[in-house]
N, C-alpha and C positions, 0 to 999 in steps of 0.2 A: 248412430246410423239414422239418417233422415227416413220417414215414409211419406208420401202420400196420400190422403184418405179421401173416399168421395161415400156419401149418400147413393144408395145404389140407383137411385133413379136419375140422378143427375150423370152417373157413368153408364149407364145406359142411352141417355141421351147423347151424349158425344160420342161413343161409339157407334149408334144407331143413323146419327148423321153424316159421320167422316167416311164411313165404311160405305154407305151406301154410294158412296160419287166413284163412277168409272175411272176422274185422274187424282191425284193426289193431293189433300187438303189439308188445310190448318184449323188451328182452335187455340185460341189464350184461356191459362184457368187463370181465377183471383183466391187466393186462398190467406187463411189466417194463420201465421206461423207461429208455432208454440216450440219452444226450447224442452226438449225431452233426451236425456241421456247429455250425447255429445255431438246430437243431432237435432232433427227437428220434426215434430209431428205436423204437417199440414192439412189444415181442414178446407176444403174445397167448398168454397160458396158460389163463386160465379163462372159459369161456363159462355165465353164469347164467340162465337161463331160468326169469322169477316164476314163480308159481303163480297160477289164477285170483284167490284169495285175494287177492294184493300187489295188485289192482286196485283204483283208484276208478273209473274207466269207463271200458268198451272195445267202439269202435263200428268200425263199417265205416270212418270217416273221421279219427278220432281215438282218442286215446288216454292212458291216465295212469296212474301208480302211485302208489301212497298215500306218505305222506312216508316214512312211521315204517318203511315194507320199504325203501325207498332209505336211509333214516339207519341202518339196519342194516347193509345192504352196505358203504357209503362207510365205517360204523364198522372193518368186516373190512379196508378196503383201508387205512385208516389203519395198523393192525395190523400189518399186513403190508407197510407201504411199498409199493404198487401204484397202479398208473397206472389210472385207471377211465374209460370212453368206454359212453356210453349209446345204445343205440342202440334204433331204431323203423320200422315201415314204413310203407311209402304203398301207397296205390291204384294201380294203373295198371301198363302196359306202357315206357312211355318213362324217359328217363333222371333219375330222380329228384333234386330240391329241395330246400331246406330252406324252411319257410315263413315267412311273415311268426309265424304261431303259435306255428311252431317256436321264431325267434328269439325271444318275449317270453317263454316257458317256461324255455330254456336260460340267459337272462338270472340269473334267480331262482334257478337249478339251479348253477349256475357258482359264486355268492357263498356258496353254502352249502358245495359242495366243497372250492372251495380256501378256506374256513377252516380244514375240518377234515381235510385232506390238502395241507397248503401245500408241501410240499417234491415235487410230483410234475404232471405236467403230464397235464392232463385233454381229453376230445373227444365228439364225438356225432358216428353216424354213423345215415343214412338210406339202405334197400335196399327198393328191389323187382323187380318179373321183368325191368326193364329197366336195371340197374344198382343203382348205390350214390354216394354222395358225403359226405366225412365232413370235418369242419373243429375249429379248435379250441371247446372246449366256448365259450360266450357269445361268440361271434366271428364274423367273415368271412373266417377265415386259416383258406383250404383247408389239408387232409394228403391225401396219396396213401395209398391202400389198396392192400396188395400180397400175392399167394398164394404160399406159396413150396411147392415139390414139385419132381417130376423136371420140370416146366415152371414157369417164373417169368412172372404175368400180373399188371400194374397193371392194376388192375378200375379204379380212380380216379386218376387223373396233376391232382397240385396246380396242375401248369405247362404250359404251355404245350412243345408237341417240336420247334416251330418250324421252321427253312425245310430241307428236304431239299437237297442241294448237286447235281447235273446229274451227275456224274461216278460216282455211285452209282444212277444208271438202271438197270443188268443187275441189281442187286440187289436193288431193291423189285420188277424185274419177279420175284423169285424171292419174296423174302417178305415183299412188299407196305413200302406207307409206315410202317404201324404199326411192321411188324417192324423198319427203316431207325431210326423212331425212338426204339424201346426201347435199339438196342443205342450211339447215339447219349448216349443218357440216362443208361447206368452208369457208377458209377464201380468201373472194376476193379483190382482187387490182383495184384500177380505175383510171385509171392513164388519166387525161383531164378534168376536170368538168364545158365544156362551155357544148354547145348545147346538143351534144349526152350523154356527160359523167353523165351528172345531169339527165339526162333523164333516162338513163340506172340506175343511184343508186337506183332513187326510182323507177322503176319498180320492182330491184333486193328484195327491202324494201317489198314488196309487195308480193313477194312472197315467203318470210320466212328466208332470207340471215340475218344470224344476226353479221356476224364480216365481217368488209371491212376497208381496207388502202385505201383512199385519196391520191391522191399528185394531184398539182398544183401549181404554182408560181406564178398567177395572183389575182387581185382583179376586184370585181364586177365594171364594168361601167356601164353606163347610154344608149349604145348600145348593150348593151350585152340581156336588159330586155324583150326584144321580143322573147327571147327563152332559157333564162337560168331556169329552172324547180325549181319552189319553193322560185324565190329570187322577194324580191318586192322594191320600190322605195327607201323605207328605207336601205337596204341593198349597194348602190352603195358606195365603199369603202372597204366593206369587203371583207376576204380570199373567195375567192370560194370553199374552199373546208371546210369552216364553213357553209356556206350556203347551201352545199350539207347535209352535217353532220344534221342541224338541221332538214334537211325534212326529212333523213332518220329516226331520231328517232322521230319524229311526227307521224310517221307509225309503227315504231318499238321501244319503250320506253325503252326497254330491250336488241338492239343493241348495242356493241361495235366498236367502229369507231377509228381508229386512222390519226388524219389528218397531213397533213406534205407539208405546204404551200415552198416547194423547187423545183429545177427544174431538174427531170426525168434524163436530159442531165450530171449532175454529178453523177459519180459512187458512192457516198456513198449512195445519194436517192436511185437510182436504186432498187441496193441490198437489202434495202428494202422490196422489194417485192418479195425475195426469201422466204420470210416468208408467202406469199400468197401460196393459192391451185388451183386459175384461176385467171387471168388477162383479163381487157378488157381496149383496148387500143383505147382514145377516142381523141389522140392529131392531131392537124395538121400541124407537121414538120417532111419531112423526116428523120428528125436527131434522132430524139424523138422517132421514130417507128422502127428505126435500132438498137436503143439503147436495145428497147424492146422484139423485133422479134429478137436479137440474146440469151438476158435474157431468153426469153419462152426455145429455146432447149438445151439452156445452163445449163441449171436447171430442166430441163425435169416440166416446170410449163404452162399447155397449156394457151391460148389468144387468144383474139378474136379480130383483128384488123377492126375498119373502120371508113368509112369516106364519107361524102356529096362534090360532087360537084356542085355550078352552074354558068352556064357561059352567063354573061349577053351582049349585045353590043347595044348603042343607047336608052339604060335602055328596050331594048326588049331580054327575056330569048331565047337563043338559043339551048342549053344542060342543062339536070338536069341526072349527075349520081349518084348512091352510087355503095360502095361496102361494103360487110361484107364477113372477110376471116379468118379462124381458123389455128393457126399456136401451131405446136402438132408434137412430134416425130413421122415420117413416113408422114405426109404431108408437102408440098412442102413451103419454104419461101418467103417473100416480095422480098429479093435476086432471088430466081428460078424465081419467075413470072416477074420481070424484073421493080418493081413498087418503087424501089427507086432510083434517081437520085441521083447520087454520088458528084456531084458537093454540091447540097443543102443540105448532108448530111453534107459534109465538113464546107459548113459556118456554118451550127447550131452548130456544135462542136469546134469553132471558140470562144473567148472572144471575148468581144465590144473592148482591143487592137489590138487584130488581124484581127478582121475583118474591124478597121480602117488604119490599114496596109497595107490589101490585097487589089492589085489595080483590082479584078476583080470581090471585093463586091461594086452590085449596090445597097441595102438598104435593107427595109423589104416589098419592093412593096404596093400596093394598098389592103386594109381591101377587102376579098374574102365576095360576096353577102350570106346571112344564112336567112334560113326560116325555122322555128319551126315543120311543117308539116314535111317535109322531115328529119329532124335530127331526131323526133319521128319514122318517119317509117325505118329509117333504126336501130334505139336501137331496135325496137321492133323486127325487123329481127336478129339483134345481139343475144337477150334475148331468143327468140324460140331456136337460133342454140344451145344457152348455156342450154337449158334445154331438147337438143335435143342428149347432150355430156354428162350430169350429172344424167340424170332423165331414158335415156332410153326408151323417147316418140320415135315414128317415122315421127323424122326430120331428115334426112340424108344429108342436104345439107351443105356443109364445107366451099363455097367457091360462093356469088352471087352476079353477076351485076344486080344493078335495073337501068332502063331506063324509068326518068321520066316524059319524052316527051311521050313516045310511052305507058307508064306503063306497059313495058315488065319486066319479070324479067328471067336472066338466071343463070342458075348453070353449073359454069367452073369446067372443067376436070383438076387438076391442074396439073404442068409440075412440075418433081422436079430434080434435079441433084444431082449424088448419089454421087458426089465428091465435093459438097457445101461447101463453107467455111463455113459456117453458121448453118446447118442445119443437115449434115454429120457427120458418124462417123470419118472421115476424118478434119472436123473441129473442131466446140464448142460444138458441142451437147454432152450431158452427161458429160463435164468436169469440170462443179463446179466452185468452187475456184482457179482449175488448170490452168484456159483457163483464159488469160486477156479478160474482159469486155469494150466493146466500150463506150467509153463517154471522158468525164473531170476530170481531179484528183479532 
C-alpha cells in the first residue's frame, strides 16, 4: 500500500492556498519515491502552485490546466527522477471524492505520465475544508496521506483500522478509537534491545502495536539480566532480539515481529527500517544514533532517540541523566543539538581492521554502570511522547532532560539549523534513495 507523506508545513501550505480561492484550483507535488512493502512511500519535496496563466478554465466547480504547463512539469520530473501526484480541490465541507469527471480526466493524464516518467509511480490527490483523499493516478487504488511533525496524523487511511479488541477499553477511554487505531496501524522499528529497548517493546505490546522490526547484534549475557525485560537465566546466549520477540507475543499472540540479529551500523540493516512508520532508537553508540537520526529525515520516518546516563566515582553515583528526543521533519537534530561526537562516530563506523589501524583507537572503554529503574523510566517518557505524536493525547513535549539526582525533569527548546546537513532541505531530509546513507557497505 502506497502513502503519501508531507512535512507538515509544506501541507499546510497547500492547503492554506487551494482552499483559500473561491473557484477551484490545482497544485503539482514532486516527491521521492521509496519502495516500501508492495507499495511506495512518497516523500514530498516540492510543492508547485500554476499561475493563473497555466490555466484553461477555472470555475467554482471545476477545473483544468493547459497541457503544454503540465508537459513542462512532468518534463522537470522526468529530469529529475520524481514521483508527481496532481492534485485539485472541491467544493464543500464534507469529506471529499474523486468524481466520475475526475476519473475520465486522470484516465488521459495517467497515459501521458507514465510514458514519459515510466520508472516512477504517479497519484492525484483531492482536498477540501473537510478533508482529502488521494489514490493512484488513473485508478481506484486508494494511498493514505500522512503529516509528519512533532504529531503524526493520517489525514487519509487507504484501509480500513478495523475491529478494536475489548481488553483495550481504559485506553480509547483515554485517546479515543482513532488514537487505538493509529497505534494499531504502525509498523514500528526498535533498533537496541538491551535495557530500554526491551523495555520499550513490551510496553509498545501492551498497548496494542502489533507489527515491529527488531535489530540487534548482540546476545544475552549473564550481566545483561538485571534489566533486560523478559529474558531469564535460561536465556543467556540467545539473540536479544528473540528474547524481545518472545515477550512481545506472550502479550500479543497475534503480533508480527520481524527480528534481524545484524548491526544497525551496516547500510543494508539500516534500510530496513525504511519499511517502518516510527523508530525508537534505543542504542548506545554515537555511530548507531547518526546512522539513524539521519535515516528518520531521510525517509521522513519520525524516532525517538534516548538514552541513560550514570556516572559513578569510588562506586559513589555522582550524576544520573536521561534524555528522550524526537527527531521529525521541522525539529531540530542530534547534529543541531551538538549531542554526537564526531570522533566516536568515526570509530563506530570503523572495522575491527581499521580501527586496529588507527593509532588514535584506544579500545571500547569500561562497561557504562545500568540500573533497571531508570532505563524503565526513561522508555516510559519515550512511550507517552510516542503516544503523545500518534494518539493525539496532550503531551507536547519533544525534547526532555531528566535529572536523576535532583528528579527534575526539563523540556528543551530545541535549536535547529535551517542549513543542516542532516536535517535540511539543504541536506538529507526527504531524499530517499537519492541521498547516500551513513554507515558501512
Amino acid at each position: 500500500m502506497s502513502e503519501l507523506v508531507f512535512p507538515r508545513d509544506r501541507f499546510a501550505a497547500l492547503a492554506s492556498q487551494m482552499l483559500s480561492e473561491k473557484t477551484e484550483s490545482c497544485a503539482i507535488l514532486l516527491g521521492t519515491a521509496v519502495p516500501k512493502g508492495g507499495g511506495h512511500r512518497v516523500l514530498i519535496n516540492e510543492v508547485i502552485t500554476p499561475p493563473g496563466s497555466a490555466y484553461e478554465y477555472k470555475t467554482e466547480i471545476s477545473t483544468q490546466l493547459k497541457a503544454e504547463y503540465v508537459a513542462t512539469v512532468v518534463r522537470d520530473a522526468r529530469q529529475n527522477e520524481r514521483s508527481v501526484t496532481f492534485v485539485h480541490s472541491h467544493p464543500g465541507d464534507e469529506q471529499p471524492h474523486f468524481s466520475p469527471i475526475d476519473d475520465g480526466g486522470e484516465e488521459l493524464l495517467a497515459k501521458f505520465v507514465t510514458r514519459r516518467v515510466p520508472t516512477q509511480p504517479h497519484f492525484a490527490l483531492v482536498l477540501n475544508r473537510g478533508g482529502c483523499a488521494a489514490r493512484s493516478l488513473g485508478t481506484q487504488n486508494a494511498v493514505s496521506v500522512i503529516v509528519v511533525n512533532s504529531r503524526i496524523e493520517v489525514l487519509y487511511r487507504a484501509t480500513g483500522s478495523g475491529n478494536i479488541e475489548a481488553h483495550f477499553d481504559r485506553q480509547v477511554r483515554a485517546f479515543g478509537a482513532s488514537g487505538q487505531a493509529s497505534i494499531h496501524g504502525l509498523t514500528i522499528g526498535i533498533v537496541g534491545l538491551g535495557g530500554t529497548g526491551s523495555a520499550t517493546a513490551q510496553q509498545l505490546a501492551y498497548l496494542g502495536a502489533n507489527r515491529f522490526i527488531l535489530i540487534d547484534p548482540d546476545s544475552v549475557e549473564a550481566t545483561n539480566l538485571n534489566r533486560l525485560v523478559g529474558a531469564t537465566q535460561s536465556d543467556i546466549g540467545k539473540a536479544k532480539v528473540d528474547v524481545a520477540a518472545r515477550n512481545i507475543r506472550s502479550i500479543s499472540p497475534e503480533a508480527h515481529v520481524d527480528v534481524m540479529r545484524e548491526d544497525v551500523l551496516k547500510t543494508a540493516t539500516a534500510k530496513r527500517l525504511i519499511d517502518a512508520d516510527f523508530i525508537f532508537c534505543c542504542t548506545d553508540s554515537h555511530g548507531s544514533r547518526a546512522v539513524i537520526g539521519q535515516l528518520a529525515y531521510q525517509y521522513f520516518i519520525p524516532c525517538i532517540d534516548m538514552g541513560v546516563s550514570i556516572v559513578a566515582k569510588d562506586s559513589a553515583v555522582t550524576h544520573i541523566t536521561g534524555r528522550v528526543q524526537m527527531l521529525a521533519p521541522g525539529l531540530g537534530c542530534l547534529t543541531c543539538a551538538s549531542l554526537l561526537d564526531s570522533d566516536a562516530v568515526r570509530r563506530d563506523l570503523m572495522t575491527e581492521e581499521q580501527r586496529r589501524a588507527d593509532p588514535y583507537f584506544l579500545g571500547n572503554g569500561a562497561p557504562m554502570p545500568a540500573v533497571v529503574s531508570l532505563n524503565l523510566t526513561m522508555s516510559s517518557l519515550a512511550v507517552t511522547m510516542f503516544l503523545g505524536a500518534v494518539t493525539g493525547i496532550p503531551s507536547d513535549a519533544r525534547f526532555q532532560i531528566y535529572d536523576g539526582v535532583s528528579g527534575k525533569m526539563r523540556v528543551i527548546s530545541e535549536s535547529r539549523d535551517l542549513q543542516c546537513i542532516v536535517c535540511s532541505d539543504y541536506g538529507a531530509a526527504g531524499r530517499g534513495n537519492a541521498w547516500p546513507l551513513l554507515g558501512r557497505p
